[in-house]
Backbone as CSV, one residue per row, in Angstrom:
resi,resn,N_x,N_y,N_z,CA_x,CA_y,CA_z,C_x,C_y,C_z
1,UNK,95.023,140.131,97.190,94.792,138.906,96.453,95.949,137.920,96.676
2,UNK,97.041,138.264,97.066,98.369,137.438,96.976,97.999,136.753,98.741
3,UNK,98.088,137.421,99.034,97.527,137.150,100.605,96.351,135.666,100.525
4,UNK,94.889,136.042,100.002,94.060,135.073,99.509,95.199,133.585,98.936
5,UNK,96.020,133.787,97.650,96.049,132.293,96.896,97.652,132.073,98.261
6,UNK,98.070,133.078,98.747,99.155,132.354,99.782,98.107,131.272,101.020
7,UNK,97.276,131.912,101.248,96.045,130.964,102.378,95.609,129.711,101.170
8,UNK,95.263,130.271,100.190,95.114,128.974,99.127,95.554,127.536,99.918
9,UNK,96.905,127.872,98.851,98.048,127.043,99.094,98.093,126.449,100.367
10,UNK,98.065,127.517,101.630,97.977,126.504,103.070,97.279,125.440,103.408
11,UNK,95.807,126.118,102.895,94.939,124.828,103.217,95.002,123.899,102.525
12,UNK,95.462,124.107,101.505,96.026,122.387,100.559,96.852,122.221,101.112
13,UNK,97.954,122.285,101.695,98.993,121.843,102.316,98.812,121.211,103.655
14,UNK,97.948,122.197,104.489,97.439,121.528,105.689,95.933,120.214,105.329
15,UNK,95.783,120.339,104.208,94.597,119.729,104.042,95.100,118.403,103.768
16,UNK,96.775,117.938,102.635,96.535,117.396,102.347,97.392,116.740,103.445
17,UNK,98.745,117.361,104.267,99.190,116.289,104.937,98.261,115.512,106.259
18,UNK,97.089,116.242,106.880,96.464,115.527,107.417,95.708,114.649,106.895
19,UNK,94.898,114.576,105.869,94.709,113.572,104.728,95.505,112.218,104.475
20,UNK,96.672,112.596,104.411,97.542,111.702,103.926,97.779,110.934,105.172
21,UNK,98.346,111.697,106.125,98.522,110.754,107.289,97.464,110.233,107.939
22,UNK,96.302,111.060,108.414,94.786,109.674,108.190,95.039,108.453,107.638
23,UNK,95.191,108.045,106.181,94.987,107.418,105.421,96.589,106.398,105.976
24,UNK,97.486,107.282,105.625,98.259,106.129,106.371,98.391,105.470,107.325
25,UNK,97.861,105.761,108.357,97.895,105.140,109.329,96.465,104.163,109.593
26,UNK,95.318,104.924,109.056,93.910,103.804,108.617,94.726,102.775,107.816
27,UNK,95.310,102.833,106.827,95.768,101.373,106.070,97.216,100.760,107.219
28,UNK,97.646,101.421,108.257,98.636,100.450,108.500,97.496,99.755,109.770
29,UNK,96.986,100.353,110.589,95.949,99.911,111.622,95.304,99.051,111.183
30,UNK,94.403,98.888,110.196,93.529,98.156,109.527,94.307,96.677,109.156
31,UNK,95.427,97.000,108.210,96.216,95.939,107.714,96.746,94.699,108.929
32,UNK,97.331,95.765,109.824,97.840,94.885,111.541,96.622,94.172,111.992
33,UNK,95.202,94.980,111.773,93.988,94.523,112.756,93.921,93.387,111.287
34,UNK,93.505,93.089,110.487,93.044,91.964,109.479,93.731,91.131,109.814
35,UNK,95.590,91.274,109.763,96.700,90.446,109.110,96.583,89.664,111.196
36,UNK,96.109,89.800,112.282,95.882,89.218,113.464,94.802,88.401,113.107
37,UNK,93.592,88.362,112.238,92.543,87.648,111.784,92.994,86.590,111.349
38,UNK,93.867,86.483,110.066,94.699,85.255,110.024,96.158,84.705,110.807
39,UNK,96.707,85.249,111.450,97.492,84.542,112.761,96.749,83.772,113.981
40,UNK,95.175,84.245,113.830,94.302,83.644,114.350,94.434,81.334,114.300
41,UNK,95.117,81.675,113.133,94.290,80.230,112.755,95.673,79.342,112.269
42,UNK,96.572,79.919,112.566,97.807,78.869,112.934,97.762,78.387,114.410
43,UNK,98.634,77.095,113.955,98.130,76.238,115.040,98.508,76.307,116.191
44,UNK,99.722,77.120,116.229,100.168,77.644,117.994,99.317,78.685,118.829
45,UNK,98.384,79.009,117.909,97.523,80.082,118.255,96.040,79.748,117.868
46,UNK,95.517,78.136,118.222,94.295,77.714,117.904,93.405,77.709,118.766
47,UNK,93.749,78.268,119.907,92.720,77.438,121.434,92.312,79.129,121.509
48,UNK,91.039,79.105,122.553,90.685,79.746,122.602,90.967,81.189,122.913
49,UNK,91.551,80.979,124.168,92.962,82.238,124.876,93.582,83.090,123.802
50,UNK,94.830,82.564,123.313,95.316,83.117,122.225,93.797,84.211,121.330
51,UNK,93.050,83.093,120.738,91.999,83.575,119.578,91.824,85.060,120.190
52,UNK,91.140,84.911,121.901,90.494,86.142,122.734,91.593,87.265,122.407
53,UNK,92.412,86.973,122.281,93.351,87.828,122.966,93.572,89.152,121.884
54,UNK,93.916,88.005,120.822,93.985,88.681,119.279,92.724,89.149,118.329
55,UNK,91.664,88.879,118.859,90.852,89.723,118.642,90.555,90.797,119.043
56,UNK,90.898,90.647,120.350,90.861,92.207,121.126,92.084,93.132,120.370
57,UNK,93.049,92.912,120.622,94.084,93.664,119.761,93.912,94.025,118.579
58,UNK,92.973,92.781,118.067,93.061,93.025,116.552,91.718,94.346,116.357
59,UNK,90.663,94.083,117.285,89.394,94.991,117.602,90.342,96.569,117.894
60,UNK,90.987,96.581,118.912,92.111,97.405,119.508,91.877,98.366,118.420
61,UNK,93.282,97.687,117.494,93.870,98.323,116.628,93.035,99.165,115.203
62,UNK,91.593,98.765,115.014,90.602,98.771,114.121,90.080,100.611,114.466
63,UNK,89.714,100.252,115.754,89.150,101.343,116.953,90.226,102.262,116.837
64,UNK,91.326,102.400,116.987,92.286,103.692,116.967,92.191,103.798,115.476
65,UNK,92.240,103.200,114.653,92.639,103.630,113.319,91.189,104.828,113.142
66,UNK,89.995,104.073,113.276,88.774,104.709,113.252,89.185,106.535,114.062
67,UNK,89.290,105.966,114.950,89.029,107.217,115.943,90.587,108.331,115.707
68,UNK,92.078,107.738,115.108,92.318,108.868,114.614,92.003,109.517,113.362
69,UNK,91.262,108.745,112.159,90.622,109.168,111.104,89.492,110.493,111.764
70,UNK,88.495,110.159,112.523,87.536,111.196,113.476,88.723,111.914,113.815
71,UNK,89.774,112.282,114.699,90.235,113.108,115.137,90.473,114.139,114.072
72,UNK,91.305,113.819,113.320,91.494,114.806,112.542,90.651,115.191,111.088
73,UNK,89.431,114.698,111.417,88.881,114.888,110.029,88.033,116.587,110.121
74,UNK,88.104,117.167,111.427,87.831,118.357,111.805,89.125,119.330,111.069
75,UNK,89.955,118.803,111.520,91.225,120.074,110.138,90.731,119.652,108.868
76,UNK,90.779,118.492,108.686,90.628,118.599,107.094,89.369,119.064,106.561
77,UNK,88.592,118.974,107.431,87.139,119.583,106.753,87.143,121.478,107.182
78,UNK,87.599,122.006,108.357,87.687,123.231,108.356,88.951,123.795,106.461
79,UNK,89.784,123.132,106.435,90.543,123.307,105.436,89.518,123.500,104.099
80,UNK,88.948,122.373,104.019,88.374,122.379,102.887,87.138,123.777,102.694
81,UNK,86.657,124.614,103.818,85.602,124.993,104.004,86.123,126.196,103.442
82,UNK,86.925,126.114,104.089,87.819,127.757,103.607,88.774,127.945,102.156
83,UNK,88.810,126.902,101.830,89.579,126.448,100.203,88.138,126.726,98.951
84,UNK,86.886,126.562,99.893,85.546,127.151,99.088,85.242,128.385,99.159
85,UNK,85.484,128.777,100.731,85.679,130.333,100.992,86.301,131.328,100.121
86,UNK,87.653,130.964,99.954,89.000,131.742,99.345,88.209,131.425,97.468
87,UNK,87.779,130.536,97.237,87.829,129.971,95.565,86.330,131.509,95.334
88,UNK,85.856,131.969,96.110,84.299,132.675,96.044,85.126,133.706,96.291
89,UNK,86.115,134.323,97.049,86.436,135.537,97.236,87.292,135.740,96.059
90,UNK,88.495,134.488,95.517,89.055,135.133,94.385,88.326,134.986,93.348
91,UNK,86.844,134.594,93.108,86.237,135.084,91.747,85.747,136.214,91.530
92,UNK,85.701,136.512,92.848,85.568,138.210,92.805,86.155,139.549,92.462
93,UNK,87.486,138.418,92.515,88.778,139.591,92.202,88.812,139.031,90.345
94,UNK,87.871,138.004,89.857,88.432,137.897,88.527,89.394,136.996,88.324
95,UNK,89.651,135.603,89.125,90.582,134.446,89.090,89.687,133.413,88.886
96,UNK,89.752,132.670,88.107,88.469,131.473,88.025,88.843,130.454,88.409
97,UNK,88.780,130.385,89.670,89.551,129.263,90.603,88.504,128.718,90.762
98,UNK,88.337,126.997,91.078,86.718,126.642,91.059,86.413,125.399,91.558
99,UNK,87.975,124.595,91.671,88.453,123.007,91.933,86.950,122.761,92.864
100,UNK,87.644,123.221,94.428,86.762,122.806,95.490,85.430,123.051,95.584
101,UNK,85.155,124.168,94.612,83.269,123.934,94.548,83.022,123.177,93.526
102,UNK,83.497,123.124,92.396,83.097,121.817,91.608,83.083,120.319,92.489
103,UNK,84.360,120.381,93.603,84.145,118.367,94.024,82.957,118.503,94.894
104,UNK,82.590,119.833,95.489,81.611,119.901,96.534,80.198,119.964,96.142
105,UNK,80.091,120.183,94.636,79.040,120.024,93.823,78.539,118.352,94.102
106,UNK,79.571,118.125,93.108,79.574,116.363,92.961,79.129,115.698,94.296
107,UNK,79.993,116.037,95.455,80.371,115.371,96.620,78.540,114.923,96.920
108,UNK,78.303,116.018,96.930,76.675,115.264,97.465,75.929,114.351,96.908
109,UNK,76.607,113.735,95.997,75.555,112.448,95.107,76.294,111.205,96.075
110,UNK,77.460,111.386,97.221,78.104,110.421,97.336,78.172,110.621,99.322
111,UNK,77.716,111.939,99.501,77.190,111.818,101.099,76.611,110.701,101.583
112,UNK,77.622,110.838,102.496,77.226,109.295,103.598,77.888,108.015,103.276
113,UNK,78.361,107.317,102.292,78.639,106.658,101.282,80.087,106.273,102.520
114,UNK,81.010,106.777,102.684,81.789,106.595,103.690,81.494,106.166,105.187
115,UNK,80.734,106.701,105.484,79.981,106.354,107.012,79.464,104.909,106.628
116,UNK,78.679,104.590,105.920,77.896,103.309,105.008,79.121,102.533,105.297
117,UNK,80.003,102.343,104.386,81.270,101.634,104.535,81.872,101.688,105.498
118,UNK,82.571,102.565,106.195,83.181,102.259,107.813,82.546,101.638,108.722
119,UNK,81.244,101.674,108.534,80.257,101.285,109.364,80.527,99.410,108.852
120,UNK,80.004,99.080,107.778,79.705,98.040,107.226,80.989,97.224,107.806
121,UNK,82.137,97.979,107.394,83.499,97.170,107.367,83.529,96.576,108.990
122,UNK,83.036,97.722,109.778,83.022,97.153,111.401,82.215,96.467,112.002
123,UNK,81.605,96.117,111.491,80.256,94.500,111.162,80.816,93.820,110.808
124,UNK,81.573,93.652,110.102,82.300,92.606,108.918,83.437,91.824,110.293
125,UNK,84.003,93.231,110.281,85.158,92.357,111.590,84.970,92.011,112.998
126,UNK,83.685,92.640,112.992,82.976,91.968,114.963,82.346,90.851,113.974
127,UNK,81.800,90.859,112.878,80.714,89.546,112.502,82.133,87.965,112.632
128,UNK,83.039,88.615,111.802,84.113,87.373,111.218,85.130,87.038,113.103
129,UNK,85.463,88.100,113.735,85.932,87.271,114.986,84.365,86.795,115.831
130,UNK,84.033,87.092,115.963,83.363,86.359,116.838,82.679,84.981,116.045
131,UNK,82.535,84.695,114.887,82.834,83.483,114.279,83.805,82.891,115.138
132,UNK,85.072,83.499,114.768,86.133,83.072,114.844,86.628,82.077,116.274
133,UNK,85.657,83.467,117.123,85.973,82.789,118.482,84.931,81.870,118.754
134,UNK,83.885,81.494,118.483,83.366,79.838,117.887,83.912,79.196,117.395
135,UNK,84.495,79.110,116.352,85.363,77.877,115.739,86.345,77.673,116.715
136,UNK,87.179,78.586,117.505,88.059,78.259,118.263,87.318,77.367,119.905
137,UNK,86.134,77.475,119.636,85.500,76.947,121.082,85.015,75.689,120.692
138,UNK,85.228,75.547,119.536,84.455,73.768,119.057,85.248,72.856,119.541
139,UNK,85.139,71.891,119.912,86.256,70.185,120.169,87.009,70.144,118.740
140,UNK,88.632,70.028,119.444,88.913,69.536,117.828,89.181,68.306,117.441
């Protein structure tokens, strides 16, 4: 049993620093890719060139954030699988450990709900530059 809550503990540990660093680096990627949306529209950077350029970067930077969130969302979900695993083997031993099947209960009223939004958000920012790179193609 000591063996079991020592694996516990790992996969929260491995669960949460890949978690965490996902997330940090989705909010610094994201923040760089937006915060190029408005450098867009100062005036040393109004003509079209510039606009192209920084959208791509700004597209760039959107795309890695995405795709290291996918990379590692395979540890964090093997983690979690086995944090349900271990919570079913120590009720067996008589520990009423229960966290991760209770959120995994819940979790399914809210499946997909993330995909929905990542998805949406990356509409949002191909919809708003390529605006963008129209307004930058108008006569001024």
């Amino acid at each position: 049993m000591k063996a079991l809550l020592a694996e516990y503990e790992a996969c929260h540990t491995n669960r949460n620093h890949y978690d965490s660093v996902r997330w940090t680096i989705a909010s610094l990627f994201i923040g760089f890719s937006l915060t190029t949306f408005g450098v867009s529209f100062l005036k040393e950077a109004n003509t079209i060139v510039p606009v192209l350029l920084l959208a791509s970067f700004s597209i760039l930077l959107f795309l890695i954030a995405i795709a290291y969130y996918t990379h590692v969302n395979p540890w964090i979900e093997t983690s979690q699988d086995r944090l349900w695993e271990i919570e079913g083997q120590l009720q067996y031993y008589g520990v009423n450990v229960r966290l991760h099947q209770m959120i995994r209960a819940r979790s399914g009223h809210y499946e997909g709900h993330g995909t929905m939004i990542t998805n949406a958000l990356i509409v949002i920012v191909i919809v708003f530059w390529a605006l963008r790179v129209l307004v930058a193609l108008l006569p001024s």
